[in-house]
N, C-alpha and C positions, 0 to 999 in steps of 0.2 A: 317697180313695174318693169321697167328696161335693165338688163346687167349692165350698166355702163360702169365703167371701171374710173375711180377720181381722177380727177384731172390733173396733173401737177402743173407750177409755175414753168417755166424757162429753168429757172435757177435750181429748181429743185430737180428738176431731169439730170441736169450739169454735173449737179452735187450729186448724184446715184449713179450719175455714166465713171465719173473719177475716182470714187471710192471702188464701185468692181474693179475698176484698171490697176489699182492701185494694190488692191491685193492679191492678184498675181506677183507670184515670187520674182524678181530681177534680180543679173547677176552681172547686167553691163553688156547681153549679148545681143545680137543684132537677131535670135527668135524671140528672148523676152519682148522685144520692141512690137516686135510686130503681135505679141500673144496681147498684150499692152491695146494695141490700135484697134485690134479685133474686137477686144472686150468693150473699149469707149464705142464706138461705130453701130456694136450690134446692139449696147442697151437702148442708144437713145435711138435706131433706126425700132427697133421692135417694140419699144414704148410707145412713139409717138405711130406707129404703121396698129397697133394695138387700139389705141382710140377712133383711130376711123374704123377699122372694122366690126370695134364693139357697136359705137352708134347707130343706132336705127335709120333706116332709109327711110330721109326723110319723104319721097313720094309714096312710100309704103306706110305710113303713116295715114291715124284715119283723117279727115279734112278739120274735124275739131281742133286735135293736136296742130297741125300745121299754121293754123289761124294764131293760136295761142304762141307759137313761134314767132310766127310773123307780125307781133306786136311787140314781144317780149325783144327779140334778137334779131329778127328781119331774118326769111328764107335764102335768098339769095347773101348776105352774110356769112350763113351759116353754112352755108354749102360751097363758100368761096374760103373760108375756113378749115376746112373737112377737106377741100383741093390738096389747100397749101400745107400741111400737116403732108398728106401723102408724098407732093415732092419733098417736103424736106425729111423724110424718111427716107425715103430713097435719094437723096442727097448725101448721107450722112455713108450712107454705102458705097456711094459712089467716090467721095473723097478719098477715104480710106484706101479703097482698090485702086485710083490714080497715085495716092502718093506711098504709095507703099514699093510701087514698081519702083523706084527710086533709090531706095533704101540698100545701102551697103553697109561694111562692117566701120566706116569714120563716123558716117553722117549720119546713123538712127535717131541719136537720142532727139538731132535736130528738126529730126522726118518726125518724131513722137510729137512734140509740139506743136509744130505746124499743124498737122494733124486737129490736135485738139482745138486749137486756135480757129482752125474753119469752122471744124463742124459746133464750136462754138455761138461763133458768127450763125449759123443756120438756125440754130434752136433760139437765138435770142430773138433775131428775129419773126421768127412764131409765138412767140411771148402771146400776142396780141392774137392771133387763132387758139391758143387756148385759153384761154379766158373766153371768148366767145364761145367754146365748147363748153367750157365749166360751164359756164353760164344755162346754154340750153340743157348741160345735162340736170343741172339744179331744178327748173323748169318739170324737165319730163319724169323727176322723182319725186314734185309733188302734187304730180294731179292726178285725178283719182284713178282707176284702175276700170274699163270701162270694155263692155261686151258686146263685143260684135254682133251677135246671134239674139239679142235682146229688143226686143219695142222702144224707143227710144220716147221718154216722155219728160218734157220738159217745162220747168214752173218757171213764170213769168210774173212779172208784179215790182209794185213798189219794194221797197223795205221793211221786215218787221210788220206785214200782212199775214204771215202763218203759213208762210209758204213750206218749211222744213216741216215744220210739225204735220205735216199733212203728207209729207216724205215718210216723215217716221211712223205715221198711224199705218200708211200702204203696207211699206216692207216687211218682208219676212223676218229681217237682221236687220243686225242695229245700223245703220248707214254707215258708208265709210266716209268719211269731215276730214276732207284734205287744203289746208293751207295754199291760196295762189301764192307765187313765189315775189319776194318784196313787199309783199303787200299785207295787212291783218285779215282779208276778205278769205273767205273761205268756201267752197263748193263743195256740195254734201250728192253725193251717189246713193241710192240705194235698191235693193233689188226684191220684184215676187217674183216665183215660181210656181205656175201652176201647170205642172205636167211639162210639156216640152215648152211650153210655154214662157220665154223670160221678160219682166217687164220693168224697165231700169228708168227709174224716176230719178232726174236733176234738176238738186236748185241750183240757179245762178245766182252770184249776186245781185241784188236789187238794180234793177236800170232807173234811173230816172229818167224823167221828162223832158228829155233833149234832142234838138237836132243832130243828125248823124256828125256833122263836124264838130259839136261843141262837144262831143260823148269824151270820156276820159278814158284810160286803158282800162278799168274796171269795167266800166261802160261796154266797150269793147267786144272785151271777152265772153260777157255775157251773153251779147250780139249773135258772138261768134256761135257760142251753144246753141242759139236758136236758131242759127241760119244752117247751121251744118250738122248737130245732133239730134232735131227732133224728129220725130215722127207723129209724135201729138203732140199740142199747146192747152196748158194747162193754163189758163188766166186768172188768178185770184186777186179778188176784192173784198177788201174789209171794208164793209159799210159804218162799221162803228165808227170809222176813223180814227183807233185810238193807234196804229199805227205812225200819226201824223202828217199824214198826208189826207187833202180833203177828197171827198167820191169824186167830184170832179172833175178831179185833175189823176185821179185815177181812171175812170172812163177813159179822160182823153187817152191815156197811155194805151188802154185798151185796143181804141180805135183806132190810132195810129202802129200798131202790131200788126192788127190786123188785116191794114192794107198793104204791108209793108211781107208780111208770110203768107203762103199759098199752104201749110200744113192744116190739118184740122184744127179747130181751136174749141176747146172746154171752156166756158166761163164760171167760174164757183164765187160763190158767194161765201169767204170764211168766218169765225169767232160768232157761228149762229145761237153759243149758247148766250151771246151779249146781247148782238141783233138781229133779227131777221127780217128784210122787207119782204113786202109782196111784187115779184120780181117771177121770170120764167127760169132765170139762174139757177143750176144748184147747191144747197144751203149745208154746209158743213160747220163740224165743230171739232178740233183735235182734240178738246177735252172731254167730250163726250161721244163721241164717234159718230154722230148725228152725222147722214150724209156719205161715212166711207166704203157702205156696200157698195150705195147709187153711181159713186162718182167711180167706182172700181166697176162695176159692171158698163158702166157709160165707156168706159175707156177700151175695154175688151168687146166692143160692139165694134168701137172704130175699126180695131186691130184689126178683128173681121177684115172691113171692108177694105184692108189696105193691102191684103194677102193677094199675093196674084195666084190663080188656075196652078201653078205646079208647087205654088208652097201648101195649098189645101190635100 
């Protein structure tokens, strides 16, 4: 989704700053030296000045993404990170041009050294700012791919209630199932189109029934989709309970969404070809489509109402 360019270690910058320097031809003279200093100086100054520029701003980022940071790697980390990379790019330029003035025809080879020795000393020290890059850049390559210009509709629930399958019955294509990072959980996008019209349904993963402190980073991030990506809530309940979780304690979840988000909320009632109560809910079924006009026209009603005067 981002071109972010790999990250390398400390050591591996090192090791690709000293092999270019290295094969420039030397013949013992005080220009080799400095074609030498030039060459270690500008790789790892334009490697590492390379990765902050690739990376996304993070304020330019939509508020989903940044949550998802801010759990994974912490925002302020990551940006105190992306700082220190920049000085010591421009550190590494800066040595060079100080110890270069230096440099006569006795003392090069010892000005070459030194040389390498600082701006050694600089990139090891960022060891630790890149790994936190790697890290977010791992992060922002694998979550899903997500459109601005789109209805944001977002599926809530327990686990294994029918939530994707009801992704997959919507979408035009076959969703895109992108892996959160560390984790085996995975977040499913998918998109309709109708006309100008885009309508981008996300499952999270399953929240459970927890207090906001007890919630885990899975917990979290799901949280996060619903605070800052939706534009509808989708609530499904599987009254069959073969989910494993009891209606009860699915309600409560419910309920407590509920008070908890100010977007519109859909309630559905899923696997209607198991169960269906007598309920004001409405009653779907992925496996037999029971329900996916209703709940796709229910949805495009809201959208309607959520259009201001110059989007109509």
């Amino acid at each position: 989704m981002y071109d972010i360019p790999t990250i390398l270690t400390a050591r591996e910058i090192l090791d690709k700053a000293f092999k270019k320097a290295e094969k420039i031809g030397y013949k013992g003279r005080k220009e080799d030296t400095i074609d030498r200093i030039n060459s270690f100086s500008d790789t790892v100054s334009h490697t590492l000045r390379r990765y902050v520029k690739r990376f996304p701003s993070i304020e330019r980022l939509s508020p989903f993404y940044r949550e998802i940071l801010e759990i994974n790697v912490g925002r302020d980390a990551l940006k105190k990170s992306l700082a220190n990379l920049h000085w010591a790019s421009e550190k590494a330029v800066s040595i060079a041009r100080e110890e270069k003035r230096k440099i006569d025809d006795k003392n090069h080879s010892f000005i070459r050294k030194k040389v390498y020795g600082r701006i050694s000393s600089v990139v090891k020290k960022a060891d630790k700012d890149l790994k936190i890059l790697a890290e977010a850049r791992e992060i922002l390559r694998n979550l899903p791919e997500m459109r601005i210009d789109a209805v944001d509709v977002v599926m809530a629930g327990y686990p294994n209630v029918g939530k994707s399958s009801i992704i997959r019955a919507l979408s035009t294509a076959e969703p895109e199932i992108a892996s959160y990072p560390f984790t085996t959980k995975k977040i499913i996008v998918g998109h309709s189109i109708e006309g100008e019209d885009v309508f981008q349904f996300i499952d999270t993963p399953g929240i459970l029934d927890r207090e906001p402190e007890r919630r885990n980073d899975i917990e979290k991030e799901a949280m996060a989709a619903l605070s800052y990506a939706a534009d509808i809530l989708v609530f499904v309940i599987d009254p069959s309970e073969t989910c494993g979780y009891s209606l009860e304690k699915q309600e409560m979840l419910m309920k407590k969404i509920a008070k908890e988000f100010t977007v519109p909320i859909i309630v559905v009632e899923t696997k209607a070809d198991i169960l269906k109560r007598k309920t004001e809910n409405l009653k779907v079924s992925a496996i037999t489509g029971e329900g996916m006009d209703a709940l796709m026209d229910h949805i495009r009603e809201i959208s309607d109402t959520l259009r201001t005067p110059s989007d109509s």
